[in-house]
Structures are given as C-alpha cells and as structure tokens.
N, C-alpha and C positions, 0 to 999 in steps of 0.2 A: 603405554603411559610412561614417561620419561619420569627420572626421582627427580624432578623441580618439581614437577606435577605433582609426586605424591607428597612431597614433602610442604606445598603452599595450600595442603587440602582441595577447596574448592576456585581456587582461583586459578584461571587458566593463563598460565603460563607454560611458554613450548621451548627448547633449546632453538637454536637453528639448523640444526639435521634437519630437527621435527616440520618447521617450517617449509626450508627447501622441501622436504619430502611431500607435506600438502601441496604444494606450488606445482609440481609433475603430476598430483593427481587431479588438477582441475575437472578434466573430463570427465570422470567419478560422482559430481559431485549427487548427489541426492538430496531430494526436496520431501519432507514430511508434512503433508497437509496436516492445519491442527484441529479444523472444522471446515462447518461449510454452512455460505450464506441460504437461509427459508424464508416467504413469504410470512408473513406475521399479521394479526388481524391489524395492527396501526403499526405499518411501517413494513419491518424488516428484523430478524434474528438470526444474530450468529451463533451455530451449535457445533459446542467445542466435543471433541472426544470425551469418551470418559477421560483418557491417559493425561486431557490435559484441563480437567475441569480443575485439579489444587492451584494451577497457574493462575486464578484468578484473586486468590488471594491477596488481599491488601490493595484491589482495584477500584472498591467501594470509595466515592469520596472526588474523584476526577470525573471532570464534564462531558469529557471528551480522551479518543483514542484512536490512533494511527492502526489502523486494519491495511493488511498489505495481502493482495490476491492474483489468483493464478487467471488470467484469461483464457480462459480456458476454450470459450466457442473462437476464438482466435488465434490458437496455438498450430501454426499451419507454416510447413518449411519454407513457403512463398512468401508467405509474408513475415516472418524472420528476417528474411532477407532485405526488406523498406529500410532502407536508411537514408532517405529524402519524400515528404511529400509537396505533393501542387497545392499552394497556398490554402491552406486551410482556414483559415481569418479571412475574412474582408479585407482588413486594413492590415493586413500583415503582408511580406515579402512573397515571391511567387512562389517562390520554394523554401523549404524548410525542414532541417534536419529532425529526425525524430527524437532528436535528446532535447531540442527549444519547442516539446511539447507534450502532454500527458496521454496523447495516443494509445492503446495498448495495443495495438501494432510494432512491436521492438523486438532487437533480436532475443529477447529473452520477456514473455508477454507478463511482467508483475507489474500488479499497480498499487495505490495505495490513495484510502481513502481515510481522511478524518471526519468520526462520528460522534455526534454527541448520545449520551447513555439516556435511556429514558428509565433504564428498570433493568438491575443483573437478576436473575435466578441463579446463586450457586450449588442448590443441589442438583440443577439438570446441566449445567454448566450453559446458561445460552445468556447472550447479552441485546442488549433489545434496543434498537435504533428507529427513528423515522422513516431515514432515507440513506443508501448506501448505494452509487452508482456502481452496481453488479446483479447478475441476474440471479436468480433462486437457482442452488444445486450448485454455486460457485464455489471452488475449495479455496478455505482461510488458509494462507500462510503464516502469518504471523501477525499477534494483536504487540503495538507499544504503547504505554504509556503516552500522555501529549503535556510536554513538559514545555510552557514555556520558554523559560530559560533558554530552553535550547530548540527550541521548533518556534520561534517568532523572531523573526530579522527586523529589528527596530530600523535602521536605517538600512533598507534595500534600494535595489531599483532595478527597470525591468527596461528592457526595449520600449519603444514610440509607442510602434504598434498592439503594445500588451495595456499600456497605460489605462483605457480604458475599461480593463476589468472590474470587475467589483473587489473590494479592497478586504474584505472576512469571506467568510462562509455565510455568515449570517445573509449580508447583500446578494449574495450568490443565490440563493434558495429563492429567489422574490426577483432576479433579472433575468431580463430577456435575452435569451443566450442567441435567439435567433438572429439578434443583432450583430453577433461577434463571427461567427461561426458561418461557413458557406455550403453548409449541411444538414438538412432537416436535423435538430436539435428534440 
C-alpha cells in the first residue's frame, strides 16, 4: 500500500508505479463471487455470503439494482472466442458483433441484469426479485446501486434495427420477444 494510500485513508488513490504495476498484472486478475442466484417460492433470490451480507446496508429504499453475473453454464474456451454472430434479430444486420449485443457468449461471459426489489432479508443477507434472466446456482458478481442519474440516457439512440424494442423493463416483461429474436425465446 503506497503513503497516498495510507495517508487519504479510505479512498483509493494509487501513485503511477502502482498503476503501471496493476496494468502488467492483468492476467492476475481474480474474480470473488459475492453470491449466488436460488429459486425462490415468487421469483428468484440473490444469497449474498455471509462476508458480504453488511454490504447491504443502506439498500433499503431503491426499486431496483444492477446485479452483474458470471455465466457460467457458458464459460467455455470456444465460445470466448465469438466475436461475430449470424443475425440474431429478425430485422437486424446478418452479422453482428458481440459487443452490439447482450449475448453472454463474450470473450469474458458477465452479464448484468436490472432488478426490481420485492423484499431485502438482511439478516440472511438475500435479496428477492421476480424475475432475473439467470439460472439458479449462478454465482453473483456484484450488486449496484440503479441510480438514475447515471444509468438513464434521456436522449439516446439506437440502430434501425433495435428501434423496435420495448422502451423500460417494464414493457419488456409483457413483449413478445419472439418477435425480435430468430431463436426460440
């Protein structure tokens, strides 16, 4: 730990040694599952570690949060390798890079789902959704916050071909995905 570090206490701040130095250890890196997704009598529950049930603190109060997950039944050297698929959309282009889509087929398989909270338990530490497209046994990477401000693009835009998506979550829950999609859904 460098003295800027220990000197701003908890705020992380690195010299540039420090930096460069992380930069050469990319390969290094390690991934700390913090839970993992269960079936739940309505819906779905996320079950945090113990180590990280105090994180939940101060969650109480938001609608919704960004869960970010390991794909795990997908995590396979072959398909790391996808970095184009055969038109996946109907009305989208014939091929399509896997970064202009939510596949979890990527060279590195995390995905990220936004859920809305039906009910926290924080003394078992589990957080309790409806619906969370992942399967039961999936390890949680990491829960954020769904802030507005900064996770809502008032004025975006998307490709032709995307336009007719559903425009929330909400709409998305209630469409027919097998419209969009050239893949049993």
């Amino acid at each position: 730990m460098s003295k800027k570090h220990q000197e701003t206490n908890s705020l992380l701040i690195y010299d540039k040694d420090e930096i460069n130095f992380k930069k050469r250890k990319m390969n290094d890196i390690k991934i700390n599952p913090i839970g993992e997704i269960q079936e739940a009598e309505n819906g779905f529950a996320i079950k945090l570690k113990d180590e990280y049930k105090e994180a939940l603190t101060g969650i109480d109060g938001f609608s919704h949060l960004h869960i970010l997950w390991w794909a795990d039944e997908l995590d396979d050297a072959d398909f790391r390798k996808i970095t184009t698929v055969d038109k996946p959309y109907k009305v989208g282009p014939e091929k399509l890079g896997i970064f202009a889509t939510r596949s979890p087929l990527r060279p590195n398989p995390i995905c990220m789902t936004v859920i809305s909270i039906t009910e926290i338990d924080y003394e078992n530490g589990i957080l309790y959704t409806p619906y969370i497209d992942a399967n039961p046994n999936t390890q949680v990477l990491d829960i954020k916050a769904y802030f507005p401000c900064s996770d809502v693009v008032k004025d975006h835009y998307m490709p032709k071909w995307a336009q007719t998506f559903p425009k929330s979550i909400e709409e998305s829950a209630e469409f027919d995905w097998s419209t969009i999609f050239n893949f049993d859904y």
